[in-house]
Each structure stands twice: as structure tokens, then as C-alpha cells.
C-alpha positions in Angstrom: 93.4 53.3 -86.1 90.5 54.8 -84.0 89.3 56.3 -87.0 88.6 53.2 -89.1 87.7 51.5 -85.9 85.1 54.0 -86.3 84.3 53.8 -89.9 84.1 49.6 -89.3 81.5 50.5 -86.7 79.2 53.1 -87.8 79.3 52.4 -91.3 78.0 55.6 -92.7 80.7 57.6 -94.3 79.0 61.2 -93.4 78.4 59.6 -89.5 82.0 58.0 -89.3 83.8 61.1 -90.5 81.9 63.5 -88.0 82.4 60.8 -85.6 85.9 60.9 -86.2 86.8 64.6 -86.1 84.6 64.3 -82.6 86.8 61.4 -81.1 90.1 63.4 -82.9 89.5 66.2 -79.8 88.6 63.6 -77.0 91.4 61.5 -77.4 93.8 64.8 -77.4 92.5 65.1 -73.6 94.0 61.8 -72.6 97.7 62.6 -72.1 99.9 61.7 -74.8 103.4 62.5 -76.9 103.7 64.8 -80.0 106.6 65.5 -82.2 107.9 68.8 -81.6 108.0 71.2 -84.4 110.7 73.1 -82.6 113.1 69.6 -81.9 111.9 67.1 -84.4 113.4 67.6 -88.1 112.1 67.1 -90.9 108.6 67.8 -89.9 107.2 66.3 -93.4 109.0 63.1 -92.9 108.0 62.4 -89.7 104.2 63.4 -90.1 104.3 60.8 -93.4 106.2 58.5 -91.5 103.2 58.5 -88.7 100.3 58.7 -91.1 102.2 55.7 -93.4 102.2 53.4 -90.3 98.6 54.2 -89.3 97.4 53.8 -92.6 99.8 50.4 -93.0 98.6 48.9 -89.9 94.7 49.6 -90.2 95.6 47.7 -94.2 96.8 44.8 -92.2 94.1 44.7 -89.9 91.1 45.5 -92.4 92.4 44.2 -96.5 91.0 46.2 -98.3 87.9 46.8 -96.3 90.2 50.0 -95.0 88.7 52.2 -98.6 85.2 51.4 -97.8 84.2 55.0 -98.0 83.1 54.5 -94.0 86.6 53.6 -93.0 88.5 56.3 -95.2 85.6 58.8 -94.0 86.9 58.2 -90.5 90.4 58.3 -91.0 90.1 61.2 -92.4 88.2 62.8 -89.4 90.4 61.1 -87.3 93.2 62.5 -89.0 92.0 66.3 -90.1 92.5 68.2 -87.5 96.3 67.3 -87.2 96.9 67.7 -90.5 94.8 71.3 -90.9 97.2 72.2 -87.2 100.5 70.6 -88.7 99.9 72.0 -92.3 99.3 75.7 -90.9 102.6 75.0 -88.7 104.4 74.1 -91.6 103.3 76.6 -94.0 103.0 79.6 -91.3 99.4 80.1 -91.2 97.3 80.2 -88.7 93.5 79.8 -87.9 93.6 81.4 -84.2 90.4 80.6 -82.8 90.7 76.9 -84.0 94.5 76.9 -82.8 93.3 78.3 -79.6 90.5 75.1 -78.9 93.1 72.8 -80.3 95.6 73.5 -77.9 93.8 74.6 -75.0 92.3 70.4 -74.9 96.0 69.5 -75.8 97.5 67.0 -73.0 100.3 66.2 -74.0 104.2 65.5 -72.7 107.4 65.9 -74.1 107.9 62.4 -73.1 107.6 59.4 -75.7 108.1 57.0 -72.1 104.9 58.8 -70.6 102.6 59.7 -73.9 103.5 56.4 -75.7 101.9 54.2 -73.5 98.2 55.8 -73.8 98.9 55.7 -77.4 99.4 52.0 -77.7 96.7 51.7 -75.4 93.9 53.3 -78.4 95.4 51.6 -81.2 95.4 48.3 -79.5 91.5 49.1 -78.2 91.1 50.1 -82.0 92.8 46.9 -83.2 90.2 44.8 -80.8 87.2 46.3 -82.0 88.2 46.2 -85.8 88.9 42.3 -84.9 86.3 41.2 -82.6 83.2 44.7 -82.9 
């Protein structure tokens, strides 16, 4: 969602993506809830479950406005640095000094109760600014 809030507001697709992979590691220091690769199975399922309802709910809000090249550029910003993490997780490969940054900002809780709510707090700030930006 923050990610094509981006893309709605900046417009340029090579802007909104860096834009995106900036904002990706600032919201990571606000304290929120991640699944656990060690307690959380399948992995794949739920990372496409969480993509599929981002992706569903920025549809609803945007029509098709969410593949102007700006939008997806964001999202995918948004979105990479997860996926590059997650992916490496999943297939055993690691980047360390990446790793290291990524989960050095990490604040995050093994708590959906605590880490939801800051959550639902970005995606309804994203919401407002892809309605009314």
C-alpha cells in the first residue's frame, strides 16, 4: 500500500521505485509483526497470501491506475527488499552484509496484538493519501 501511495504521488516510475525501497527500510524501524520462518508454515503461502492482499487492496483503491508504471515501480520497491530477504531464507542463500542492515533496522515483535496495530496504521495513512493526495 505505501508503495503505490508512493507511485500515486511521485509519479515517476525511476523516483517512486527508489522512493519506495527508501521508505521499505524506514517503516521496518517503526515496530511491527513478521511471520516467523521458524513457526509459520508454509512460508510460500503465506508470503503470497500477504503480497495477494496488498496487491488486491491497492486494485480496489486505485482500478487500474495500480499498473501505471509509477505505482508498480513503487510496489515493487516497497516490496523488494522482503522478497530478496524472504527468497534468500527460503532458498538458503544469503547476502550477509545486506542481511546484516536489514536486520539490524528490524523492529519487530513476535506479537500480531502489538505489530498489527502500526501496520493498519500505514496502510490506512496509505489508503488516505491514494484517496484524498
Amino acid at each position: 500500500m505505501a508503495g503505490a501511495a508512493i507511485g500515486i504521488a511521485v509519479e515517476d516510475p525511476f523516483l517512486s521505485f527508489a522512493a519506495g525501497f527508501g521508505a521499505h527500510f524506514l517503516m521496518d524501524m517503526f515496530l511491527h509483526w513478521n511471520f516467523s520462518f521458524e513457526r509459520h508454515r508454509p512460508m510460500k503461502l503465506l508470503i503470497a497470501l500477504d503480497l495477494g492482499a496488498g496487491l488486491l487492496l491497492a486494485w480496489a483503491l486505485l482500478g487500474y491506475s495500480v499498473f501505471l508504471p509509477a505505482v508498480v515501480a513503487g510496489m515493487a520497491g516497497c516490496l523488494l527488499p522482503d522478497i530478496w530477504t524472504s527468497g534468500r531464507k527460503v532458498m538458503k542463500r544469503k547476502l550477509d552484509r545486506f542481511d546484516r542492515f536489514h536486520n539490524r533496522i528490524q523492529n519487530e515483535t513476535d506479537s500480531p496484538l502489538l505489530g498489527l496495530p502500526t501496520q493498519a496504521a500505514v496502510v490506512l495513512l496509505s489508503a488516505l493519501l491514494i484517496l484524498f493526495g
